[in-house]
C-alpha positions in Angstrom: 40.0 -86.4 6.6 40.4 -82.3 6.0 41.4 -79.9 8.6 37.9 -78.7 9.1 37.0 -82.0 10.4 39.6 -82.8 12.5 39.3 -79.4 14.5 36.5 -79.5 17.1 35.8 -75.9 18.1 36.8 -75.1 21.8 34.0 -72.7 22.2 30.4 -73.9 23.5 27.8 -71.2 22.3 27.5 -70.2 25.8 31.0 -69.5 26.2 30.7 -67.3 23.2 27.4 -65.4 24.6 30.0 -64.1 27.7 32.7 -63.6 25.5 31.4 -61.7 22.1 30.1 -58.4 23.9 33.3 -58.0 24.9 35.2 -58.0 22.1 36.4 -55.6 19.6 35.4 -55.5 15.8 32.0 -56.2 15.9 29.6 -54.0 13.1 28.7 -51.6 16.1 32.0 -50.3 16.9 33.9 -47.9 15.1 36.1 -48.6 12.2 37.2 -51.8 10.3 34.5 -54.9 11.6 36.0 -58.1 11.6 33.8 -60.7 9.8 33.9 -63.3 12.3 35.3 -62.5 15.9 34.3 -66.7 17.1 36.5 -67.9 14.3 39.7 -65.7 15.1 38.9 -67.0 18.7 39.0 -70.4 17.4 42.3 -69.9 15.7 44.2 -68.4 18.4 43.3 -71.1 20.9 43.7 -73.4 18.0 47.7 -72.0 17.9 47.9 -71.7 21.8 46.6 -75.7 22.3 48.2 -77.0 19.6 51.8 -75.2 19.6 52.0 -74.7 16.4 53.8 -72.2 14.1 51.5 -69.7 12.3 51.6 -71.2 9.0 50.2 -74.1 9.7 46.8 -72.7 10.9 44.1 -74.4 9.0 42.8 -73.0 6.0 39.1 -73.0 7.5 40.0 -70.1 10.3 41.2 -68.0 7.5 44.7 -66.4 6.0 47.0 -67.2 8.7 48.9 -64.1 8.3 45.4 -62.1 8.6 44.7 -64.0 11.6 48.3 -63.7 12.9 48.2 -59.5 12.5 45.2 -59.8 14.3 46.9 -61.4 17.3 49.5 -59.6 17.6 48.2 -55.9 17.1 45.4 -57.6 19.9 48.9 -58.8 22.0 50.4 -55.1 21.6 47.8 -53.5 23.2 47.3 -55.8 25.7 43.6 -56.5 24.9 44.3 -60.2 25.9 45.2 -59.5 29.2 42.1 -56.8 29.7 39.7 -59.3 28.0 41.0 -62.0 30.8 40.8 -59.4 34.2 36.7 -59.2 33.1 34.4 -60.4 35.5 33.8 -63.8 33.1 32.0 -66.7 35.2 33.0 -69.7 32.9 36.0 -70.9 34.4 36.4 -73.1 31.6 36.7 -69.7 29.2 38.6 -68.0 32.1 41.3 -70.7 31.8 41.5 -70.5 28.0 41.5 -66.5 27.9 44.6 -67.1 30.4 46.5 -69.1 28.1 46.3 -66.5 25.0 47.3 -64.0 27.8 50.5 -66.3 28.9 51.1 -66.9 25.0 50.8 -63.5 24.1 53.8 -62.7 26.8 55.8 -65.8 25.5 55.7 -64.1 22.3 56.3 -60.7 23.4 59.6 -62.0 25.4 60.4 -64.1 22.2 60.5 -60.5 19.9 62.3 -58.5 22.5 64.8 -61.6 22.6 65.3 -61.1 18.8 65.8 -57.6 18.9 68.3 -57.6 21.9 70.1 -59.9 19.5 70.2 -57.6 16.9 71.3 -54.8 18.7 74.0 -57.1 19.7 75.1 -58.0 16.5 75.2 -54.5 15.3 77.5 -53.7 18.1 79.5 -56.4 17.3 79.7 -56.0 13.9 80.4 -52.0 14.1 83.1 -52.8 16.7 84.9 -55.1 15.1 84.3 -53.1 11.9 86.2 -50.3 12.5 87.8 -48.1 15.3 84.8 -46.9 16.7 84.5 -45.9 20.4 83.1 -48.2 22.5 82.0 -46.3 25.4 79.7 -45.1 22.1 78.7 -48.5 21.2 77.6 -49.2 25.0 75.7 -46.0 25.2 73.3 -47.2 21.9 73.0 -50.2 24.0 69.5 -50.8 26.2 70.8 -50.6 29.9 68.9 -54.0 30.7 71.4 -56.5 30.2 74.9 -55.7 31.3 76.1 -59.4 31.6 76.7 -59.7 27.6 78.4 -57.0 27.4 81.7 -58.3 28.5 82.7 -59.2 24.7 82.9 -55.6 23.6 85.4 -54.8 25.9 88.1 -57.6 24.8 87.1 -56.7 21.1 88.5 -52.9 21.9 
């Protein structure tokens, strides 16, 4: 059995009628069109049910790294979280529009994760480098998280 068979679309056509006005990238708005918003609907809550990595998106929604962009440049400008606050009156679609919204801030908190990591690294690495100054270092540093900091200091 393919992966077109296996994967029953989540969206009932009247789901879809709510939703598709809504959205962005249709052939009446300006710029790029998408050529199927219900599909790259289907493939995010394809990701956000089945917890799975990107990659593995089946082939039937599309390049996964096309779909992917999609969701995040969506994710960036918070269009998940404006599309949920609409006045939708399927509770079923409300509920699914709420779980790309809480997926879209697991994956924002996963990227700032990863870049507080590599700020860290850097600082480690340039302090351990060489006789920089570390009230310098600390300085570069976002003022968010103080607590793992405390390293720097017994480096010096």
């Amino acid at each position: 059995m393919n992966e077109m068979q296996e994967y029953q679309m989540m969206l009932r056509d009247d789901q879809w009628q709510e939703l598709e006005p809504l959205l962005i990238g249709k052939q009446s708005d300006p710029g790029a069109s998408a050529k199927n918003n219900r599909l790259f609907i289907e493939a995010v809550l394809w990701i956000v049910s089945s917890n799975n990595l990107w990659r593995h998106l089946p082939s039937q929604f599309g390049k996964s790294s096309t779909v992917y962009m999609r969701f995040r440049r969506w994710n960036e400008c918070d269009f998940w979280r404006q599309l949920a606050l609409n006045n939708i009156n399927d509770r079923a679609l409300q509920q699914m529009l709420q779980l790309i919204v809480e997926y879209g801030d697991q994956y924002t908190r996963r990227i700032e994760q990863r870049q507080a990591r590599k700020v860290q690294k850097a600082v480690y690495k340039s302090a351990i480098g060489g006789g920089s100054n570390i009230s310098h270092i600390r300085q570069s540093l976002p003022p968010s998280d103080e607590s793992t900091l405390h390293w720097v200091g017994l480096v010096s």
